[in-house]
C-alpha positions in Angstrom: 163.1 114.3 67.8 164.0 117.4 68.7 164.7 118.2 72.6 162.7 120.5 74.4 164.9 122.7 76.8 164.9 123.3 80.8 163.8 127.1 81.2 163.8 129.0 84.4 161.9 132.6 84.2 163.2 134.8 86.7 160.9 137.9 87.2 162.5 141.3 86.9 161.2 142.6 89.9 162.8 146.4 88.9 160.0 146.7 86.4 158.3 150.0 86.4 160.5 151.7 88.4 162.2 155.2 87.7 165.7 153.7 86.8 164.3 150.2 85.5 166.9 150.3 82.8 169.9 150.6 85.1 168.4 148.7 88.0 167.5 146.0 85.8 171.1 145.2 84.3 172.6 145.1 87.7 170.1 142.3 88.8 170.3 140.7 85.3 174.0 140.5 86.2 173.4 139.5 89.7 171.2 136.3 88.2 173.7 135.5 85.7 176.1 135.3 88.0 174.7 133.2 90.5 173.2 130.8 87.1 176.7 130.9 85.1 174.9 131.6 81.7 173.9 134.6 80.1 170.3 135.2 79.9 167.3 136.3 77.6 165.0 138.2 78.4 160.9 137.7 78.2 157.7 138.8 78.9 155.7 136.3 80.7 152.6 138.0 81.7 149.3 137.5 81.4 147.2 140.3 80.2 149.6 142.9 81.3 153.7 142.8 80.7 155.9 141.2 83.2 159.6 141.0 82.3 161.5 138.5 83.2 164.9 136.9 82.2 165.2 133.2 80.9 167.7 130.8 82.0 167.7 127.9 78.9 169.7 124.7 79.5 169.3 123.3 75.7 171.1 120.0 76.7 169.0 117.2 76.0 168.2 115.6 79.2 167.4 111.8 78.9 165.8 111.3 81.8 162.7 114.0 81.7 162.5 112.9 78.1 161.8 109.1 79.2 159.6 110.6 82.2 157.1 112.5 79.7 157.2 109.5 77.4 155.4 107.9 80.7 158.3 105.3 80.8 159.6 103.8 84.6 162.4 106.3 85.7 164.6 104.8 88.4 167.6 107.3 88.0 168.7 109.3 91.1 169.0 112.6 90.6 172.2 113.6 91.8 173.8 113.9 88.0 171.3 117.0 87.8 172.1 118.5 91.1 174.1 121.6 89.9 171.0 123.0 87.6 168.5 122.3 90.9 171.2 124.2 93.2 170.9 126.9 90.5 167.3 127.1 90.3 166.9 126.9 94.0 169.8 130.2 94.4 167.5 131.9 92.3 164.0 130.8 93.4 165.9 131.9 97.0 166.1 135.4 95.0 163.1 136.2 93.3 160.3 135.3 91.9 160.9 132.4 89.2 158.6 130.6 86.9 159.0 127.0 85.1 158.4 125.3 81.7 157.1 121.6 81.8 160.7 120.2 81.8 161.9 122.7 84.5 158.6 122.3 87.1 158.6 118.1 86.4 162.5 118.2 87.9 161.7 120.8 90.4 158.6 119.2 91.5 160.4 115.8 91.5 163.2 117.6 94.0 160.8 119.0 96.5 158.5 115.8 96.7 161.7 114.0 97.6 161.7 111.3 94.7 165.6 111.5 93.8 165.9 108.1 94.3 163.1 106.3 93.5 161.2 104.6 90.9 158.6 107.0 89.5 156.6 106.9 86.2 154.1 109.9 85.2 151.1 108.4 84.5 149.5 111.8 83.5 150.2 115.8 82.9 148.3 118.3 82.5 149.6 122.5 82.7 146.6 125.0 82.9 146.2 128.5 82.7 145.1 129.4 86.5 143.1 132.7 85.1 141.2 130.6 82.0 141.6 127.0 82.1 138.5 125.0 84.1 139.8 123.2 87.1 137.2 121.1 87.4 138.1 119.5 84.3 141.6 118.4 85.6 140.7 115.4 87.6 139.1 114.0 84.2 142.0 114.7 82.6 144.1 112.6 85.2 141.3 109.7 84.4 142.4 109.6 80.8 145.8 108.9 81.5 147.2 111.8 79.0 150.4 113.1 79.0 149.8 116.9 78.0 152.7 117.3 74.8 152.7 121.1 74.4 152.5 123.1 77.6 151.9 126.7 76.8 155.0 128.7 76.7 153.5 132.3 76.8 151.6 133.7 79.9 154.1 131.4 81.9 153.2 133.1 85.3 149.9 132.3 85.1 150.9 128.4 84.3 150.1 125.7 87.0 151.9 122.2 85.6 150.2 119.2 87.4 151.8 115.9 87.0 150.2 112.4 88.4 153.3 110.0 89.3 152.9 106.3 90.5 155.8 105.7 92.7 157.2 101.9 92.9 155.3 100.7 95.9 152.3 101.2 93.5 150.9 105.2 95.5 150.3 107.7 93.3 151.6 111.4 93.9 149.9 114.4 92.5 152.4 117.4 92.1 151.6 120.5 91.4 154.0 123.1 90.7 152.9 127.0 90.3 156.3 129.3 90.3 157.9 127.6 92.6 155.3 126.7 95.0 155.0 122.6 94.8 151.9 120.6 96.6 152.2 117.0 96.9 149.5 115.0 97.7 149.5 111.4 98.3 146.8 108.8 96.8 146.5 105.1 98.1 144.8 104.7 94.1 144.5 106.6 91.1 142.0 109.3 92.4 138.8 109.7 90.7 135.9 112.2 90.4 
């Protein structure tokens, strides 16, 4: 199996600007900096170009991989402290954007959960300008976990995840950037 990697898009707010080029390696640097690791750099819009630098960690990360396989996680998540302090330094910077394995740890963070049993019972990522919203809560019904999210267009990428926590209430997380909504379900919640 081969392990899908944590990636944080930080958006290159010096796009477009007269001295981009410059202006844009000095804030690349800043980021890199404040990550430790060199990064790529992307386009994530949708529909029009928005450059942005990726932070990869490639190391294979047991517990999300057990999370998406929809098994019981009851692992704090102090051990992956130092990449959320990262990504919250540079959310505290600029705009920043997640893959499926980077929003499930951040959204995880910010609902609190480092310590307690969780299993995702669905996941779902959707394209906020095309996909159907509507068609999410039938989704959730079916219980899928979503195995490819889309990796182009990131910005426009809303991942939702349904968790059942251990005293049997279900959390829905949704993480947009890095904008998370948690809401709170007494059941599975249904049409």
């Amino acid at each position: 199996m081969k392990a899908e990697t944590l990636e944080v898009f930080i958006v290159d707010a010096t796009y477009d600007r007269d001295d981009s080029f410059k202006s844009s390696s000095l804030l690349r640097k800043k980021f890199e900096l404040i990550s430790g690791s060199p990064l790529k750099e992307e386009n994530i819009g949708s529909g029009a170009d928005l450059p942005a630098f990726l932070l990869e960690y490639s190391t294979f990360i047991p517990f999300l991989a057990l999370f998406f396989m929809g098994k019981q996680i009851n692992e704090n998540l102090s051990a992956w402290m130092d990449i959320i302090k990262k990504m919250q330094a540079l959310s505290d910077e600029a705009t920043v954007y997640f893959n499926r394995w980077a929003a499930a740890l951040w959204g995880i963070y910010k609902a609190n959960l480092s310590s307690k049993d969780i299993t995702l019972i669905s996941y779902k990522s959707f394209n906020r300008r095309i996909d159907d919203i509507c068609h999410l809560e039938s989704h959730f019904q079916s219980f899928l976990i979503e195995v490819n999210a889309p990796y182009q267009d990131v910005s426009d990428v809303t991942h939702e995840f349904l968790i059942k926590m251990a005293n049997g209430s279900i959390l829905r997380i949704s993480v947009y950037g890095d904008n998370v909504n948690v809401i709170e379900y007494s059941s599975i919640p249904s049409e």
